[in-house]
mmCIF entry with sequence, helices, sheets and N, C-alpha, C, O atoms, coordinates in Angstrom:
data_MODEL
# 
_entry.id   MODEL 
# 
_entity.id                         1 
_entity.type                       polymer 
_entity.pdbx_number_of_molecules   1 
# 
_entity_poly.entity_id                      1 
_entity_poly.type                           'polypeptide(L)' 
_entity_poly.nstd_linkage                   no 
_entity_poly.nstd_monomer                   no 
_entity_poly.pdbx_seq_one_letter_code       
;(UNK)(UNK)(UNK)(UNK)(UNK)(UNK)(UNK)(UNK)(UNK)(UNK)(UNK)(UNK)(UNK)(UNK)(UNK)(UNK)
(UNK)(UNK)(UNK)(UNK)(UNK)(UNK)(UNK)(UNK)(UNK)(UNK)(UNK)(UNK)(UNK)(UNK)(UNK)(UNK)
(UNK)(UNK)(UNK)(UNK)(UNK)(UNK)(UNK)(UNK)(UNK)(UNK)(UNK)(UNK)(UNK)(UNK)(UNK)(UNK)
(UNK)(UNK)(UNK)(UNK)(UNK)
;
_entity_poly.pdbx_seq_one_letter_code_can   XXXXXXXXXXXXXXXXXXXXXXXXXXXXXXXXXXXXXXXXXXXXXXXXXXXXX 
_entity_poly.pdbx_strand_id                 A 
# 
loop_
_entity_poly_seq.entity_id 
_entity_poly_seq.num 
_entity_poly_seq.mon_id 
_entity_poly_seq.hetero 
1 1  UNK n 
1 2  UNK n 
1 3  UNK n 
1 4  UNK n 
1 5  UNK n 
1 6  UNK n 
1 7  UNK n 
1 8  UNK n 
1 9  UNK n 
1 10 UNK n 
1 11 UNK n 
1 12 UNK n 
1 13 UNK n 
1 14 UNK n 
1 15 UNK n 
1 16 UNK n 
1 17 UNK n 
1 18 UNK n 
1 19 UNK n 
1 20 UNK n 
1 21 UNK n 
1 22 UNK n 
1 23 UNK n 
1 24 UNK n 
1 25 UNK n 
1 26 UNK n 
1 27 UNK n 
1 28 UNK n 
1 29 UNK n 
1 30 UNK n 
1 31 UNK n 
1 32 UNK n 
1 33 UNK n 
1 34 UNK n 
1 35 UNK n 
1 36 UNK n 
1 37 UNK n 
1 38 UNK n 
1 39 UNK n 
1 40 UNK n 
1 41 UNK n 
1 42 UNK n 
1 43 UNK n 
1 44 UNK n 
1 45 UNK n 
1 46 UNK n 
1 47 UNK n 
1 48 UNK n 
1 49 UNK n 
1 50 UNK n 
1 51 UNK n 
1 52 UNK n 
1 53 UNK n 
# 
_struct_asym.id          A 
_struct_asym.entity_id   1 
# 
_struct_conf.conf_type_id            HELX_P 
_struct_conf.id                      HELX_P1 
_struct_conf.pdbx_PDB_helix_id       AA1 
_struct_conf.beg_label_comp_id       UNK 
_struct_conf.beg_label_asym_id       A 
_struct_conf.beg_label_seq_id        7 
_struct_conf.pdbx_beg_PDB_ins_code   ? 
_struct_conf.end_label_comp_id       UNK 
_struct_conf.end_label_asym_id       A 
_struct_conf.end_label_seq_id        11 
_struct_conf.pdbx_end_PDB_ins_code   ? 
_struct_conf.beg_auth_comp_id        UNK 
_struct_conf.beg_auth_asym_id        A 
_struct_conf.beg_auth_seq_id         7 
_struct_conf.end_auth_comp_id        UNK 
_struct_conf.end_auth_asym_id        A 
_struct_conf.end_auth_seq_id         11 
_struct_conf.pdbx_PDB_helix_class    1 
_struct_conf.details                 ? 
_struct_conf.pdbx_PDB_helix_length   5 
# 
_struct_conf_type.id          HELX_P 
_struct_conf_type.criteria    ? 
_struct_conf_type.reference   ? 
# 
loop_
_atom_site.group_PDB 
_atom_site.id 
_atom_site.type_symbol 
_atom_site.label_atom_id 
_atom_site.label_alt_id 
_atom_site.label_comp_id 
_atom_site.label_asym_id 
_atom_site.label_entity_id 
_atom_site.label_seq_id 
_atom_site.pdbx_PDB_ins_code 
_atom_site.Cartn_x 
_atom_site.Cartn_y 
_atom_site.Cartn_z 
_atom_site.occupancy 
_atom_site.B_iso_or_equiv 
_atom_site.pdbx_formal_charge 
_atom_site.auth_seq_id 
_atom_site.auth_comp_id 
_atom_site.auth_asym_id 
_atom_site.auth_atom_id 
_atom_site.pdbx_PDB_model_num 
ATOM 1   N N  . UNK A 1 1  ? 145.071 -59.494 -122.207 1.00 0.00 ? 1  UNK A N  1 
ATOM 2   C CA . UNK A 1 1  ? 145.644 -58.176 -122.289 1.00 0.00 ? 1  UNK A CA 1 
ATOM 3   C C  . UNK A 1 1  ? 147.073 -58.227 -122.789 1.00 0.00 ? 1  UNK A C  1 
ATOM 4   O O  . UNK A 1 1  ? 147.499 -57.306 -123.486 1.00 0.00 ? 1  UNK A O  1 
ATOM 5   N N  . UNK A 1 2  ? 147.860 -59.300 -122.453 1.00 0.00 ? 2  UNK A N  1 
ATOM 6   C CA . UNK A 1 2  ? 149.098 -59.482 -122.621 1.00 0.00 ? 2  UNK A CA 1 
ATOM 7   C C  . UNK A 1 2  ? 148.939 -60.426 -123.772 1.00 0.00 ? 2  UNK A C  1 
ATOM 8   O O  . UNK A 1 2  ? 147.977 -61.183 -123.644 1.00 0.00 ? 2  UNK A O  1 
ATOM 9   N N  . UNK A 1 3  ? 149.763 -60.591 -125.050 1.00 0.00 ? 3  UNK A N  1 
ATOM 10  C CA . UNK A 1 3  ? 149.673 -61.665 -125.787 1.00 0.00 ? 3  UNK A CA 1 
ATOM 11  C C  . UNK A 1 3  ? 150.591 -62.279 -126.021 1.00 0.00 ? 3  UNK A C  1 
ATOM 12  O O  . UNK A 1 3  ? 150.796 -61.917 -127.179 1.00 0.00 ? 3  UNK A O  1 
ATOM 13  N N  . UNK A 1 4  ? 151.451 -63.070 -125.762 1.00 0.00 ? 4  UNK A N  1 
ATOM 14  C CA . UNK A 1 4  ? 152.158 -64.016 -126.137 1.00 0.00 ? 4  UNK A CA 1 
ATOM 15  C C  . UNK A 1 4  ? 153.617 -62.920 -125.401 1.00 0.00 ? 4  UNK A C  1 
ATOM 16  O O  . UNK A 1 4  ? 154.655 -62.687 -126.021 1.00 0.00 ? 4  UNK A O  1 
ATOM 17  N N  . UNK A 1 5  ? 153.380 -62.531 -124.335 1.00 0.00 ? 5  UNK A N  1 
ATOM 18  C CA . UNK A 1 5  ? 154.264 -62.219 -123.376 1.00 0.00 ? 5  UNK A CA 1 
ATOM 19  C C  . UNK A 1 5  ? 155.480 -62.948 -122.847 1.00 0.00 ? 5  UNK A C  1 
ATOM 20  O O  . UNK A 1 5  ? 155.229 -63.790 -121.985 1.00 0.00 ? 5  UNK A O  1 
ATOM 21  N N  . UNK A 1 6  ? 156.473 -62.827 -123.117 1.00 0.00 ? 6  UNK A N  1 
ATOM 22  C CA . UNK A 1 6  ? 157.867 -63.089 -122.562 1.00 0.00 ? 6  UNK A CA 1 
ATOM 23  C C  . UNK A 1 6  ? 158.730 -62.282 -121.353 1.00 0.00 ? 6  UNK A C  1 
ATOM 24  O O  . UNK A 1 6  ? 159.444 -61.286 -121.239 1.00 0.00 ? 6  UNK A O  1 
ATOM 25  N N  . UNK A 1 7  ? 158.213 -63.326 -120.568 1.00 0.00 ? 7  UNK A N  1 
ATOM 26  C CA . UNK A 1 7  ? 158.750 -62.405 -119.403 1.00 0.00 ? 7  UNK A CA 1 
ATOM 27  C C  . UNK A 1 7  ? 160.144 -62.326 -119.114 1.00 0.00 ? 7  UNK A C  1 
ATOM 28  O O  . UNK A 1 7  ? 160.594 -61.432 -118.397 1.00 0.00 ? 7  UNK A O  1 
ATOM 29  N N  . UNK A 1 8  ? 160.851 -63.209 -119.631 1.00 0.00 ? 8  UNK A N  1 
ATOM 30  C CA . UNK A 1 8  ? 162.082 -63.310 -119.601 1.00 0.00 ? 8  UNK A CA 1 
ATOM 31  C C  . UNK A 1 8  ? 163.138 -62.249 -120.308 1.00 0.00 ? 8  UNK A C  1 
ATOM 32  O O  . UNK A 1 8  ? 164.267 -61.812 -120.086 1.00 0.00 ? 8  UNK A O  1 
ATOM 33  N N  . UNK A 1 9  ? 162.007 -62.088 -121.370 1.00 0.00 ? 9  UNK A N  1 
ATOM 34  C CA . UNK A 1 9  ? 162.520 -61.191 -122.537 1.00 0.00 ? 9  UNK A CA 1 
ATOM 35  C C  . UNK A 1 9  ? 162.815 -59.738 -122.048 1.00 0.00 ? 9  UNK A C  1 
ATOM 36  O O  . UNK A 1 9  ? 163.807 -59.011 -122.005 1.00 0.00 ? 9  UNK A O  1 
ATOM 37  N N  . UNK A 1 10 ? 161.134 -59.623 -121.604 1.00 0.00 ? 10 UNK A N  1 
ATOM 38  C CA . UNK A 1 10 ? 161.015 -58.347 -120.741 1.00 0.00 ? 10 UNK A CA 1 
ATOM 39  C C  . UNK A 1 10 ? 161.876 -57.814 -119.476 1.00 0.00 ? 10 UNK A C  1 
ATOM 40  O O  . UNK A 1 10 ? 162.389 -56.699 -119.382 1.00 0.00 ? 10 UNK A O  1 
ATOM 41  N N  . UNK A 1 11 ? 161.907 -58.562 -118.798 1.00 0.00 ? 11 UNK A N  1 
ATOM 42  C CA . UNK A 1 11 ? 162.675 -58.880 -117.234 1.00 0.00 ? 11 UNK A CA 1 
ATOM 43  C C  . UNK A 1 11 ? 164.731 -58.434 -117.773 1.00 0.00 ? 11 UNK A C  1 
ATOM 44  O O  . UNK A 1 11 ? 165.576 -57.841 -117.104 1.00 0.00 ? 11 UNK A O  1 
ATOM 45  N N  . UNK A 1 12 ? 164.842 -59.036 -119.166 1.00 0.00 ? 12 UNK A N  1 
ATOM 46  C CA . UNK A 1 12 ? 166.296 -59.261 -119.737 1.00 0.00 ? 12 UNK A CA 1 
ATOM 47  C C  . UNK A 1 12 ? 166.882 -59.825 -118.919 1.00 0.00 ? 12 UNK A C  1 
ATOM 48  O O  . UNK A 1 12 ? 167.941 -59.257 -118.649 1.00 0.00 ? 12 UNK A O  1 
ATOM 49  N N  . UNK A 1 13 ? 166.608 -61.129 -118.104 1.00 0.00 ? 13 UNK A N  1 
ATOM 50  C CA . UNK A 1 13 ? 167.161 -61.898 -117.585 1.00 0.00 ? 13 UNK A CA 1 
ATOM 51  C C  . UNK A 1 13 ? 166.520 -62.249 -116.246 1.00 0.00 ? 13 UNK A C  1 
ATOM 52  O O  . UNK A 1 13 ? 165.563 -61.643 -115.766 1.00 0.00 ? 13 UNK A O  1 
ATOM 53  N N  . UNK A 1 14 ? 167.387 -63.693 -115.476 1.00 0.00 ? 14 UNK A N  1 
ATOM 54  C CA . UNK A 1 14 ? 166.709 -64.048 -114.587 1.00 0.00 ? 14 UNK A CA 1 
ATOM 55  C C  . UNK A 1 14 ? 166.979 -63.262 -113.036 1.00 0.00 ? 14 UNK A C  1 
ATOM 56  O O  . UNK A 1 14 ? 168.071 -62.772 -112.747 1.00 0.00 ? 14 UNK A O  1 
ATOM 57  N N  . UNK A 1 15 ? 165.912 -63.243 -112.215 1.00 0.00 ? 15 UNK A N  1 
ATOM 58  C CA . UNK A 1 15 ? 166.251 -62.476 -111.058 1.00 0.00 ? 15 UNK A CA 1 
ATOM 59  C C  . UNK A 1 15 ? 165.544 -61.050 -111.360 1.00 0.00 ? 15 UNK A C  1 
ATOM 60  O O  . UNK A 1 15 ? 166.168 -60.273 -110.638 1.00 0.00 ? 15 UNK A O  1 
ATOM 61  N N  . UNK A 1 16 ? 164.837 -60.519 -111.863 1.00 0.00 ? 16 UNK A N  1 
ATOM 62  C CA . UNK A 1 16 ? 164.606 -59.240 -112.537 1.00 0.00 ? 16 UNK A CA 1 
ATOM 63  C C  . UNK A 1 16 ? 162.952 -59.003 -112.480 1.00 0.00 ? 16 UNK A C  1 
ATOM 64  O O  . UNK A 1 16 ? 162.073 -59.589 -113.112 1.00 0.00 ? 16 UNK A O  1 
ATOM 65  N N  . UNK A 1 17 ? 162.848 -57.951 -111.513 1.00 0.00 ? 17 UNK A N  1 
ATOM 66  C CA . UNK A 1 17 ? 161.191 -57.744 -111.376 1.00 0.00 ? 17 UNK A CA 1 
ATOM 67  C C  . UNK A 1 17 ? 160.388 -57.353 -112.909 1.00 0.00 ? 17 UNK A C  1 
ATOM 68  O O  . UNK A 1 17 ? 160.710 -56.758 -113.937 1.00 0.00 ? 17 UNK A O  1 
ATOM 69  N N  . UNK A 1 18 ? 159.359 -57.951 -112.475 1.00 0.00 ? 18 UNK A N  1 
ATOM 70  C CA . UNK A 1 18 ? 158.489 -56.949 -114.243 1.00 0.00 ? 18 UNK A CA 1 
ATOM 71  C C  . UNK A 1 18 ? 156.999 -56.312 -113.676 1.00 0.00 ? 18 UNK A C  1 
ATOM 72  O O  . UNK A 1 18 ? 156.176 -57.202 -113.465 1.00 0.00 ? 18 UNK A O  1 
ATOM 73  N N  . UNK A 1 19 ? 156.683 -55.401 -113.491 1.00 0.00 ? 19 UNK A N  1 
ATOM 74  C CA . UNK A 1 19 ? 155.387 -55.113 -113.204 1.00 0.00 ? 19 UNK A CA 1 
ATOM 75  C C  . UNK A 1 19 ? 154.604 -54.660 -114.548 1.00 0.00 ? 19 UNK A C  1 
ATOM 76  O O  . UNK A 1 19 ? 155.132 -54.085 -115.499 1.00 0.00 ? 19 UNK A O  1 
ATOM 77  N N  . UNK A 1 20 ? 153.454 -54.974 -114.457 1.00 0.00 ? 20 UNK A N  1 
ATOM 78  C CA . UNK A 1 20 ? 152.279 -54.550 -115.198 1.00 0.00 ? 20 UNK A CA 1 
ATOM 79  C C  . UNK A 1 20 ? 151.274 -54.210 -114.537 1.00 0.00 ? 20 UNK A C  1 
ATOM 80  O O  . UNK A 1 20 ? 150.879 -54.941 -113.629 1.00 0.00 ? 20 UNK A O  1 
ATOM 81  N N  . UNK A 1 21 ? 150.522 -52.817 -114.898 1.00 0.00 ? 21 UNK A N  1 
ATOM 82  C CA . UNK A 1 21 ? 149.020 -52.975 -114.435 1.00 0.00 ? 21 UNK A CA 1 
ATOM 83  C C  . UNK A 1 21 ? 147.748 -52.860 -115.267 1.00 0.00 ? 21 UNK A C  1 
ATOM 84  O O  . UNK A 1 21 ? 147.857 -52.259 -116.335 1.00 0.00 ? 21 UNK A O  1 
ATOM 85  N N  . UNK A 1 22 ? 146.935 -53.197 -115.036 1.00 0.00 ? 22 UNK A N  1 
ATOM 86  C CA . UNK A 1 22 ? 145.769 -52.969 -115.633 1.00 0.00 ? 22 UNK A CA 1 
ATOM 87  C C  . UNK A 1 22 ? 144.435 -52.658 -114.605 1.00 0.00 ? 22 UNK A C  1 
ATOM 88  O O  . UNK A 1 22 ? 144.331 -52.906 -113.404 1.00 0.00 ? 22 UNK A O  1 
ATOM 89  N N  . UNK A 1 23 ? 143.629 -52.132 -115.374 1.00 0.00 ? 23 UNK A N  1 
ATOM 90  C CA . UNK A 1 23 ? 141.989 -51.921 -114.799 1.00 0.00 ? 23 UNK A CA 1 
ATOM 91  C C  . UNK A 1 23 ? 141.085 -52.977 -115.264 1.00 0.00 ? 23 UNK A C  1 
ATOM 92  O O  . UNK A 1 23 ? 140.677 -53.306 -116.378 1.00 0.00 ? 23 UNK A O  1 
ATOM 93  N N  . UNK A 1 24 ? 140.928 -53.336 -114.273 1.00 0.00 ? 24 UNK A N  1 
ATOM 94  C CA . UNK A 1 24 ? 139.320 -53.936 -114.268 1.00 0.00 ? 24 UNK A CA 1 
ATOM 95  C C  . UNK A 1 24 ? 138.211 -53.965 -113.318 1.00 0.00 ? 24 UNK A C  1 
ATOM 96  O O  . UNK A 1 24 ? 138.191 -53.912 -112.088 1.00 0.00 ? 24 UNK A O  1 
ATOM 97  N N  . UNK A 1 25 ? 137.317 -54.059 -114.179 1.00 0.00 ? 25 UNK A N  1 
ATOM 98  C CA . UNK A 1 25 ? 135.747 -54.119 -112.946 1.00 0.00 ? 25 UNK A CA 1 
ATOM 99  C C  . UNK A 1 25 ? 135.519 -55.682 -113.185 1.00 0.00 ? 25 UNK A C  1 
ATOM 100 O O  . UNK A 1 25 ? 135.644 -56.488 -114.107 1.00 0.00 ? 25 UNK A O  1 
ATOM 101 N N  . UNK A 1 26 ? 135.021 -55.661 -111.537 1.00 0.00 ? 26 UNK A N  1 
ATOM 102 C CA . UNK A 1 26 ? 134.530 -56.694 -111.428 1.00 0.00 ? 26 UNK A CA 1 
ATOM 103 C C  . UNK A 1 26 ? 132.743 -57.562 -112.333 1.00 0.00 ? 26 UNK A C  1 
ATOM 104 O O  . UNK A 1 26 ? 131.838 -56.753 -112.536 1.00 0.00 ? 26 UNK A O  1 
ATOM 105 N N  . UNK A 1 27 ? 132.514 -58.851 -112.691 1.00 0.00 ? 27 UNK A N  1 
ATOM 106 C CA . UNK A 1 27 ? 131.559 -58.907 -113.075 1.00 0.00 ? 27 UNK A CA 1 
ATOM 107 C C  . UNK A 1 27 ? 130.248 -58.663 -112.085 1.00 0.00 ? 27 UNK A C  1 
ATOM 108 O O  . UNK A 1 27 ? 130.254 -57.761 -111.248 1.00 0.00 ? 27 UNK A O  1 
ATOM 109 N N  . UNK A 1 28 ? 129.063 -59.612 -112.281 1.00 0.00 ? 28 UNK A N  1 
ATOM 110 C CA . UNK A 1 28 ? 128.001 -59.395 -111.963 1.00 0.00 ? 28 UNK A CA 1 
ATOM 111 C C  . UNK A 1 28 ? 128.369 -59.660 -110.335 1.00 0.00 ? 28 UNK A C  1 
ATOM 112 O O  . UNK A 1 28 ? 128.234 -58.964 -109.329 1.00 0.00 ? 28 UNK A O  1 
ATOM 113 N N  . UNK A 1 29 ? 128.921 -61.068 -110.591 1.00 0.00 ? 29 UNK A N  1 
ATOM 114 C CA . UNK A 1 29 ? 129.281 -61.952 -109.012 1.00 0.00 ? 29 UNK A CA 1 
ATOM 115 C C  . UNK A 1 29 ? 130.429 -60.770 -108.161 1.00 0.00 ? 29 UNK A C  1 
ATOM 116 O O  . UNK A 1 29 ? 130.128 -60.639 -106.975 1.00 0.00 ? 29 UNK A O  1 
ATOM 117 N N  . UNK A 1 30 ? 131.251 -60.209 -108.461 1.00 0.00 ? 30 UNK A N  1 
ATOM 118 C CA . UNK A 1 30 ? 131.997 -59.473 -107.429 1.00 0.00 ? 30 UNK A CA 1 
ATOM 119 C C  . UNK A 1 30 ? 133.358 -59.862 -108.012 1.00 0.00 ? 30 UNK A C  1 
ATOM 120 O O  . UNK A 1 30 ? 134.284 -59.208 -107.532 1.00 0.00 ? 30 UNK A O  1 
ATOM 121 N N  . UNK A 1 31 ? 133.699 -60.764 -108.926 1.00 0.00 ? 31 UNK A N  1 
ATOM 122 C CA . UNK A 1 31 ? 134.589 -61.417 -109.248 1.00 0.00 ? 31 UNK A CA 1 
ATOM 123 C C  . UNK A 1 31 ? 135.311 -60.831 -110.718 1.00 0.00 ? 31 UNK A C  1 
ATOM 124 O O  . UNK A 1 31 ? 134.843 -60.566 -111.825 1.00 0.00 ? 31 UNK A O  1 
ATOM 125 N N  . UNK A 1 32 ? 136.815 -60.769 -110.076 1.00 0.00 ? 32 UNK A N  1 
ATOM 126 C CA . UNK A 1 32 ? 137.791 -60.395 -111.301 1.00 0.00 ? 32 UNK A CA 1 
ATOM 127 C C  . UNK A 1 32 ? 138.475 -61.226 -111.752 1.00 0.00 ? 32 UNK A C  1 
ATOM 128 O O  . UNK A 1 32 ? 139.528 -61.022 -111.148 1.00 0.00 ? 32 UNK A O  1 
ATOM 129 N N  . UNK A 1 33 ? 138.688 -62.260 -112.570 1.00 0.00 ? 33 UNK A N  1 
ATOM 130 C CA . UNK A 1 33 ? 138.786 -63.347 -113.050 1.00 0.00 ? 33 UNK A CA 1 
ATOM 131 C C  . UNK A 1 33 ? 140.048 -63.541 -113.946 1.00 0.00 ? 33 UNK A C  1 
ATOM 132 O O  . UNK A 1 33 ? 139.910 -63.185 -115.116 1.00 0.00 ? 33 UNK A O  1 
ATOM 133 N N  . UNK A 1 34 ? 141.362 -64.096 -113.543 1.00 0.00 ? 34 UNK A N  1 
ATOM 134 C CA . UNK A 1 34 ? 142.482 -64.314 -114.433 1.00 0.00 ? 34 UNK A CA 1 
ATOM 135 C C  . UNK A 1 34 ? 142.865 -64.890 -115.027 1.00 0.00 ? 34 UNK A C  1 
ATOM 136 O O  . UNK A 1 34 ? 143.668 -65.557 -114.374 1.00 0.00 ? 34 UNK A O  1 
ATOM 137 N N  . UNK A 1 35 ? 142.886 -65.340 -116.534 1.00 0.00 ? 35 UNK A N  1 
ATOM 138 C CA . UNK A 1 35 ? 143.258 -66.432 -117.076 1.00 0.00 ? 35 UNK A CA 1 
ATOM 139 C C  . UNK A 1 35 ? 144.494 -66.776 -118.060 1.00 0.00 ? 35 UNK A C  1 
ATOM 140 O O  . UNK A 1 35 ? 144.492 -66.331 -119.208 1.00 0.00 ? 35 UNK A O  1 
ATOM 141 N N  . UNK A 1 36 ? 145.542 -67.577 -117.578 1.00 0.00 ? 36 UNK A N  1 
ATOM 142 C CA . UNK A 1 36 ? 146.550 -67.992 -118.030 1.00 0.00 ? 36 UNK A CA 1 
ATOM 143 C C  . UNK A 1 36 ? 146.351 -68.737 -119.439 1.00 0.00 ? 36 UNK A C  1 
ATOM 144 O O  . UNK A 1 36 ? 145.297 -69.370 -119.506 1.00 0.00 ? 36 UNK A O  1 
ATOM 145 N N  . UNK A 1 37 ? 147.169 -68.777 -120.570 1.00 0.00 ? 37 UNK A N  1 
ATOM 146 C CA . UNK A 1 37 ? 147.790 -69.701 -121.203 1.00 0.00 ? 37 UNK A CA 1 
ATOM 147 C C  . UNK A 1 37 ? 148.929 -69.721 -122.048 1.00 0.00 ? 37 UNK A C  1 
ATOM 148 O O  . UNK A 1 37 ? 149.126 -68.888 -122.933 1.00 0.00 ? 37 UNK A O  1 
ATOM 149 N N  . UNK A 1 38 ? 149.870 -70.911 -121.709 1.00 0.00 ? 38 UNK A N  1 
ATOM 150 C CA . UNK A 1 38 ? 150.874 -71.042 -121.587 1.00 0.00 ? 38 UNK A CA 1 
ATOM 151 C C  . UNK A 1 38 ? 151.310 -71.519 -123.157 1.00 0.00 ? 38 UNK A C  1 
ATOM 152 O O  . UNK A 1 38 ? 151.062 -72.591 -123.709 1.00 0.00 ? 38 UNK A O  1 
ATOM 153 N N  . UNK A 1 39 ? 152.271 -69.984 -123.837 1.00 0.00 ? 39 UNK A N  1 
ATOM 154 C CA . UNK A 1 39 ? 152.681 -70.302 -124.862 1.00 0.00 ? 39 UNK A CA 1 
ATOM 155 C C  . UNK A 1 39 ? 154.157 -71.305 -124.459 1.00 0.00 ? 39 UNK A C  1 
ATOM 156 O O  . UNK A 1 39 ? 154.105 -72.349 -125.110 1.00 0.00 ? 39 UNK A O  1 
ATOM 157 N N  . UNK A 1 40 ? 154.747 -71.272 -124.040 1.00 0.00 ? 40 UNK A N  1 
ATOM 158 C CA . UNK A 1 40 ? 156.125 -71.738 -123.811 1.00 0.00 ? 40 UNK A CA 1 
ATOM 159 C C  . UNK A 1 40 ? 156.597 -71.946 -122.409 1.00 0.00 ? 40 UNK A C  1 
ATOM 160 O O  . UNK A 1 40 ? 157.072 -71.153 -121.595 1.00 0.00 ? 40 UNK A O  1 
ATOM 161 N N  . UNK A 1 41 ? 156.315 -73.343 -122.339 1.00 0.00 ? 41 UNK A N  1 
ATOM 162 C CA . UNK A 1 41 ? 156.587 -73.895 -120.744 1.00 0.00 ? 41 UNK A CA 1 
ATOM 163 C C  . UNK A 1 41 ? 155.153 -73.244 -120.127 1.00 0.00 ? 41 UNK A C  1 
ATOM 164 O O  . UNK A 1 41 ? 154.179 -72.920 -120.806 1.00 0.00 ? 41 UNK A O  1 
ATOM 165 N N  . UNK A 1 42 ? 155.285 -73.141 -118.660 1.00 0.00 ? 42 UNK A N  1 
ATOM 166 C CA . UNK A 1 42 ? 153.901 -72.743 -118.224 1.00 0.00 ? 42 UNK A CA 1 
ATOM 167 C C  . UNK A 1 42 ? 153.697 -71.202 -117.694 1.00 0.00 ? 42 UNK A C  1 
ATOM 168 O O  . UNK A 1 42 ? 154.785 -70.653 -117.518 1.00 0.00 ? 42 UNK A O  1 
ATOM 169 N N  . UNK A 1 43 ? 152.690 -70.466 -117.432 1.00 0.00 ? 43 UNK A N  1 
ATOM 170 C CA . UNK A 1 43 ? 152.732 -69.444 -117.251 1.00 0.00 ? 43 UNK A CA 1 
ATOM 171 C C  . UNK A 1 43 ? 153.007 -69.551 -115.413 1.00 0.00 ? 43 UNK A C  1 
ATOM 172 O O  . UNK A 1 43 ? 152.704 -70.489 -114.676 1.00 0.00 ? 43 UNK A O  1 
ATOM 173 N N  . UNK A 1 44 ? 153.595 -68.399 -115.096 1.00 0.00 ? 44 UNK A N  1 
ATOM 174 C CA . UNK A 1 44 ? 153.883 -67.636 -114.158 1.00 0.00 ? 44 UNK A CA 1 
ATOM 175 C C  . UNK A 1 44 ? 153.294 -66.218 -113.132 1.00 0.00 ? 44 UNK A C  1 
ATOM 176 O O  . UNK A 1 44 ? 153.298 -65.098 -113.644 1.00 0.00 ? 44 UNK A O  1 
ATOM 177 N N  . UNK A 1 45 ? 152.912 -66.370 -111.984 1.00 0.00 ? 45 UNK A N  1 
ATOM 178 C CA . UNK A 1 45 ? 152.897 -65.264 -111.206 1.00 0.00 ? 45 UNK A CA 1 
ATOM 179 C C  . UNK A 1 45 ? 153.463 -65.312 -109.883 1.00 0.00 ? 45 UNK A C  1 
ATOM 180 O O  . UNK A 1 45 ? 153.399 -66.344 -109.215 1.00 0.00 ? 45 UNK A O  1 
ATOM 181 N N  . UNK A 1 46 ? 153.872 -64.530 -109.568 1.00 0.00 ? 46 UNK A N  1 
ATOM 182 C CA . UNK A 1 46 ? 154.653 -64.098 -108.066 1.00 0.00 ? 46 UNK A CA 1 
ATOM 183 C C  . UNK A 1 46 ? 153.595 -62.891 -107.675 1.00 0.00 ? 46 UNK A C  1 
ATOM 184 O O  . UNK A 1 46 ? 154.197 -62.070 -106.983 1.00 0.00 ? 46 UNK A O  1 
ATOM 185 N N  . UNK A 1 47 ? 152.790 -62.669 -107.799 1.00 0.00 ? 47 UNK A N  1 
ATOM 186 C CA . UNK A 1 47 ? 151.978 -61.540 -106.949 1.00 0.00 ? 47 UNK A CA 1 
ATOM 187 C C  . UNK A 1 47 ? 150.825 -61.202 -107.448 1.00 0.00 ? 47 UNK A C  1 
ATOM 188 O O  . UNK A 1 47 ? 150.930 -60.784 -108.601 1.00 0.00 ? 47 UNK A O  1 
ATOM 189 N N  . UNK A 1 48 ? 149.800 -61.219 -107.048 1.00 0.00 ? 48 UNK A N  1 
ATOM 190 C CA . UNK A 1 48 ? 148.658 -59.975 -107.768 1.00 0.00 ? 48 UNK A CA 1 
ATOM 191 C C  . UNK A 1 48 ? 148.264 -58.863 -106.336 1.00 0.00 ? 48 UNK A C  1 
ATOM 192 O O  . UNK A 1 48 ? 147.864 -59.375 -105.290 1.00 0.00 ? 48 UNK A O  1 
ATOM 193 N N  . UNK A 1 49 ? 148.383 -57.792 -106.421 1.00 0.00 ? 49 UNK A N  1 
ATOM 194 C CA . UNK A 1 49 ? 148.093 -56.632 -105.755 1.00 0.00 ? 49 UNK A CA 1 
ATOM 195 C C  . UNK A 1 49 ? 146.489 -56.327 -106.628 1.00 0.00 ? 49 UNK A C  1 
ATOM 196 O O  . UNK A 1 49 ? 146.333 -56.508 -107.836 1.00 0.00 ? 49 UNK A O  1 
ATOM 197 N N  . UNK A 1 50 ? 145.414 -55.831 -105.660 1.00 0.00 ? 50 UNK A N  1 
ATOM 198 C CA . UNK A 1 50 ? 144.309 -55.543 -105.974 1.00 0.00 ? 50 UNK A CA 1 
ATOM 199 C C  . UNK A 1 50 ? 143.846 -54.239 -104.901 1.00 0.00 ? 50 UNK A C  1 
ATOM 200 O O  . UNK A 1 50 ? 143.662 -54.168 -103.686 1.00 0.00 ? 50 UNK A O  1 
ATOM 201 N N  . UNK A 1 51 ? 143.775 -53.340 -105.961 1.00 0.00 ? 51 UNK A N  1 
ATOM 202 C CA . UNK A 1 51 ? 143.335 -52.060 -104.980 1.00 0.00 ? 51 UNK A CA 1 
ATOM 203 C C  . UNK A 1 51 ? 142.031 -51.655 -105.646 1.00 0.00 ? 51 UNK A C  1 
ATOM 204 O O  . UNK A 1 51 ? 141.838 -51.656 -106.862 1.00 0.00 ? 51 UNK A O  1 
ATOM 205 N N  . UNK A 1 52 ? 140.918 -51.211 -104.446 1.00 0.00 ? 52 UNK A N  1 
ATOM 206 C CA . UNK A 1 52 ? 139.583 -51.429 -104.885 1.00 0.00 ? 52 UNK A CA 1 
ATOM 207 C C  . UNK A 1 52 ? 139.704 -49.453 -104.734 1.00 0.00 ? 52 UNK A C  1 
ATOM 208 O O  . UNK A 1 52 ? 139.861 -48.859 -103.667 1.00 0.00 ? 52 UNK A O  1 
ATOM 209 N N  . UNK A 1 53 ? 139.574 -48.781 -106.145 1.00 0.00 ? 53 UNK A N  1 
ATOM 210 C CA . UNK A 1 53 ? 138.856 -47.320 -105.599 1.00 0.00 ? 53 UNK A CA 1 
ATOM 211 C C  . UNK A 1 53 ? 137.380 -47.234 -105.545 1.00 0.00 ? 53 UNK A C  1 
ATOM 212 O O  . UNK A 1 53 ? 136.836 -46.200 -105.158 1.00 0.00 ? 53 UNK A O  1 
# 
């Protein structure tokens, strides 16, 4: 969803929250599935919040 995301960029410096959200459904299994890759150094998370409506 995100492509070649800079959070640093985004954030404009260090110390600096960034939220994003998105929708998704789960697949067949029940499962919402996240996958990282790391353009520059490694990717990052501090949180995932999941609210089921």
């Amino acid at each position: 969803m995100l492509s070649n995301f800079d959070i640093y960029a985004t954030a404009g410096g260090n110390y600096k929250a960034v939220l994003r959200e998105f929708t998704a459904t789960a697949n067949s299994s029940g499962q919402i599935v996240i996958n990282f890759n790391p353009v520059t150094d490694n990717a990052t998370i501090e949180g995932i919040e999941i609210i089921k409506k």
